[in-house]
N, C-alpha and C positions, 0 to 999 in steps of 0.2 A: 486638721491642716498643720503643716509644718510650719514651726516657729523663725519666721526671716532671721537671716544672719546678719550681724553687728555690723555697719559700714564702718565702724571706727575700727573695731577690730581688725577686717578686711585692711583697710589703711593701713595699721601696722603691720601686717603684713607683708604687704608687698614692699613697703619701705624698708623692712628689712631684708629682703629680696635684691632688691637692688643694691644696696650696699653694705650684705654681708655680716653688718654686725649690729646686735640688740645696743651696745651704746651708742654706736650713731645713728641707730633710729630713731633713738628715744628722744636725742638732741633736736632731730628733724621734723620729728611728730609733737615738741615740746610737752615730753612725759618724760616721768622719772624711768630708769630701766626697771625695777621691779615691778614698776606698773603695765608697763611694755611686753615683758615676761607671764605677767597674770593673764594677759588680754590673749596670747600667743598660745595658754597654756588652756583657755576657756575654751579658745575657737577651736580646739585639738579635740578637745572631748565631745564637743561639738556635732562635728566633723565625725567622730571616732577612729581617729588616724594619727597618726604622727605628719608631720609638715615640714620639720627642718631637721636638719642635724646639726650638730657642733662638733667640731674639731677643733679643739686649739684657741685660740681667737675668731676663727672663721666660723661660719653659717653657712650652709648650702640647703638646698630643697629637696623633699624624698621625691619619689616619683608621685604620690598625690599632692605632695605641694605643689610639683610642678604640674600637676592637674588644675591645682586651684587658680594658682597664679593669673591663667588668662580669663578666666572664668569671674576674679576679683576684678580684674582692671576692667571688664566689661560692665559691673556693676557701677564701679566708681563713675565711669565714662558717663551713665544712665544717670548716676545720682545728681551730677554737674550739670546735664541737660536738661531735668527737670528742675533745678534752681535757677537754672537761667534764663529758662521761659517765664518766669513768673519773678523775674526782674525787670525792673524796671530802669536801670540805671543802664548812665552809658558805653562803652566798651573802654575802660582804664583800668590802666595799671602799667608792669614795668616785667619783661621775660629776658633771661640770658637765655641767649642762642648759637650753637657753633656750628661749623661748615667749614670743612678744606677747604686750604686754601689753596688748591687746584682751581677753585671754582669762582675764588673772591675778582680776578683780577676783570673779568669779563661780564659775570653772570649776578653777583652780589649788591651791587651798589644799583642795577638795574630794577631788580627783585624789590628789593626793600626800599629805596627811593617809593617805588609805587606803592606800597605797604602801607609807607607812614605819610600819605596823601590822604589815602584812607582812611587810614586810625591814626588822626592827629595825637589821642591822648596814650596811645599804646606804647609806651617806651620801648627799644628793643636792644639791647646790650649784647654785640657781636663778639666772638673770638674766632680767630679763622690760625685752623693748626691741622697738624694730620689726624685721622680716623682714629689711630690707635689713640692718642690723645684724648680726645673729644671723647672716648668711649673710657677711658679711664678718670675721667673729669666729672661724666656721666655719673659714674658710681659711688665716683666723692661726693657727689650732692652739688657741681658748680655750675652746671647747667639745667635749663628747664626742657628745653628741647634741644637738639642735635640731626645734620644731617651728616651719615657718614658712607663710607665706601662697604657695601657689604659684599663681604665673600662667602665659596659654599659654607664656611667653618660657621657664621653665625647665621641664627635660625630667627631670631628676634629682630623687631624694624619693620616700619612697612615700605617694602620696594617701589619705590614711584619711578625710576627713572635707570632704563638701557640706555647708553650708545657704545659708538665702536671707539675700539682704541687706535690710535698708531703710532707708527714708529716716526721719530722728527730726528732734521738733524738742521744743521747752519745751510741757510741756502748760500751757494756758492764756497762752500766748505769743503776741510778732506778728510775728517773724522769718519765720515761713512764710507770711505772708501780701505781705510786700516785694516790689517791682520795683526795682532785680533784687532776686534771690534770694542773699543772704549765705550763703555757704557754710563750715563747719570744715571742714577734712580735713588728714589728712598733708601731708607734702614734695611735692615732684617726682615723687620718686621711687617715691611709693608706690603700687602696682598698685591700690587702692580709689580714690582720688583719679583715676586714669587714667581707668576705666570710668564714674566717673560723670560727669566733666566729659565723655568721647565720648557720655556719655550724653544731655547736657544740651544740646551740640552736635545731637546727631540730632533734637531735637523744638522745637528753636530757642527753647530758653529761655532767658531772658536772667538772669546770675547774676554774682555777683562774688563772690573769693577774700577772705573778712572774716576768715579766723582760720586759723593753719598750726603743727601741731605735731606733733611725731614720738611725742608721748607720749599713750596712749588715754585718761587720766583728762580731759585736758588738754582734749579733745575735747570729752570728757561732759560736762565744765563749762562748756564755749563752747556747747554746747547747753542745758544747763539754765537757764544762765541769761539765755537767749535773747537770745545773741550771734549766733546764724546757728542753721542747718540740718545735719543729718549725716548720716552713713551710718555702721550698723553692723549687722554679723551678727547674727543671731539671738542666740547665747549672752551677746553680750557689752550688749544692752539694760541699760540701767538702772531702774529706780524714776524716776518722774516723767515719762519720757521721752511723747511724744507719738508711738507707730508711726505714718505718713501714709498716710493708706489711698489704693488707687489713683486717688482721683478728683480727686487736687488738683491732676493734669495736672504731675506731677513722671515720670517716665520709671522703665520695669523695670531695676533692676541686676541684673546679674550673680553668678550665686551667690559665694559664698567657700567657697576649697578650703584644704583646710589639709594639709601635706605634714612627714614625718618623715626628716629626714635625718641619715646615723651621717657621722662619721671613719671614715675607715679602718679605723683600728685598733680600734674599738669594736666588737668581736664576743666573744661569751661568755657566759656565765650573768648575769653583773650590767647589762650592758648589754640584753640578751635580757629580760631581768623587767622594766627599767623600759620599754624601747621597747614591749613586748606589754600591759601594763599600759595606757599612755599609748592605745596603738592601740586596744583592748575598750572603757578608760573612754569617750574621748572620740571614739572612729567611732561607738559605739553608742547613744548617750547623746541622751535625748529628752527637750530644752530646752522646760519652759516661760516666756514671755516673762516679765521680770520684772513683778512685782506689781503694779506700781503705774504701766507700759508701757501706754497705753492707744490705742488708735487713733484715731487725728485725726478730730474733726467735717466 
């Protein structure tokens, strides 16, 4: 019979997975790096494969690391539920947790209100910033769990939650009616901003970039007070806003996905309650537009 593989090992592992380099794991997993390096270099012979490369400062995973990768977290997942069956204590402790803040102004304080009804003793430590953030935060080691906007580009996350997007503007405003078309949206970088500028491109409307901020309030206010035009998800509508109904010859976007992604190390009862929580509340959850959201004449 085959000799089971190291769960400690496996840990280092993927912690160095996630954040790319043998001295920040070793900080994470509180081991020295050459102990880190031995454990890495065991499971390899192991294995009889290679698992990571190095370039530089960086780490990246061969294609059987990336075999093992979800194959180790499945294990971890396993090892945390069998210790927690055969616990007796009751669900404590303390999880940083982040989420756009597309999402914080409506759906956040709802969510987690009810959460910590439940798990009086579950601490929960929010940060509410864009995806790209939260996924670069992720990798630093600053969060335990994260919910972010996943696009085709990332393949990791697990996708809980479609809705539709749309285009908003100041109700009783004249920003939606300009040539060009003033636009809010994100950075560069942000996967909404992408789909609708190819959006905007596909139906050759003419549009200019009038206002850029990484912060959704930020947005909502370049909208309300009919600085430009926006885009937002169903949940994250405001009061005032103007929905554009499809005939202003503005173009279909692209749903928004919204994706849950753990650390490594976040497997267990306190992690498990608020991820299954977060996934029920908000995969299930049937958003009326807000109130005073009304659709464009």
């Amino acid at each position: 019979m085959a000799v089971p593989l190291d769960l400690d090992q496996l840990q280092s592992f993927c912690v160095i997975a996630d954040c790319g380099s043998f001295t920040e794991a070793a900080r994470r997993v509180n081991k020295t790096q050459s102990a880190v390096s031995m454990q890495i270099k065991r499971l390899e012979e192991r294995l009889g494969q290679q698992l990571l490369t190095r370039d530089g400062r960086s780490v990246s995973l061969t294609n059987h690391g990336e075999a093992l990768y979800s194959r180790a977290r499945k294990m971890l997942r396993t090892n945390a539920e069998i210790m927690d069956h055969f616990s007796e204590g009751d669900l404590a402790g303390s999880i940083r947790f982040g989420v756009p803040d597309d999402y914080a102004v409506r759906l956040l304080p709802v969510i987690l209100s009810n959460f910590q009804r439940t798990h009086p003793k579950i601490v929960v430590d929010v940060a509410c910033m864009a995806s790209e953030q939260l996924l670069e935060g992720m990798k630093a080691g600053r969060y335990d769990l994260i919910v972010f906007t996943q696009g085709t580009g990332n393949t990791f996350g697990e996708l809980f939650r479609t809705e539709k997007m749309f285009w908003v503007a100041s109700h009783g405003g004249q920003a939606l009616g300009s040539d060009p078309l003033p636009i809010a949206c994100g950075p560069q970088c942000c996967i909404w901003r992408a789909d609708a500028v190819e959006a905007l491109n596909r139906v050759s409307k003419d549009y200019r970039i009038a206002y850029t901020s990484s912060n959704a309030l930020a947005i909502s206010s370049a909208v309300l007070s009919d600085l430009a035009v926006g885009f937002l998800p169903e949940s994250a509508l405001q009061p005032g806003m103007r929905v554009v109904s499809d005939d202003q010859n503005l173009p279909r976007l692209g749903d928004a996905q919204l994706a849950l992604l753990r650390a490594s190390h976040a497997y267990g009862s306190i992690y498990d309650a608020l991820a299954n929580h977060i996934v029920s509340s908000m995969g299930n959850l049937h958003v009326q537009p807000a109130t005073n959201a009304v659709a464009a004449e």
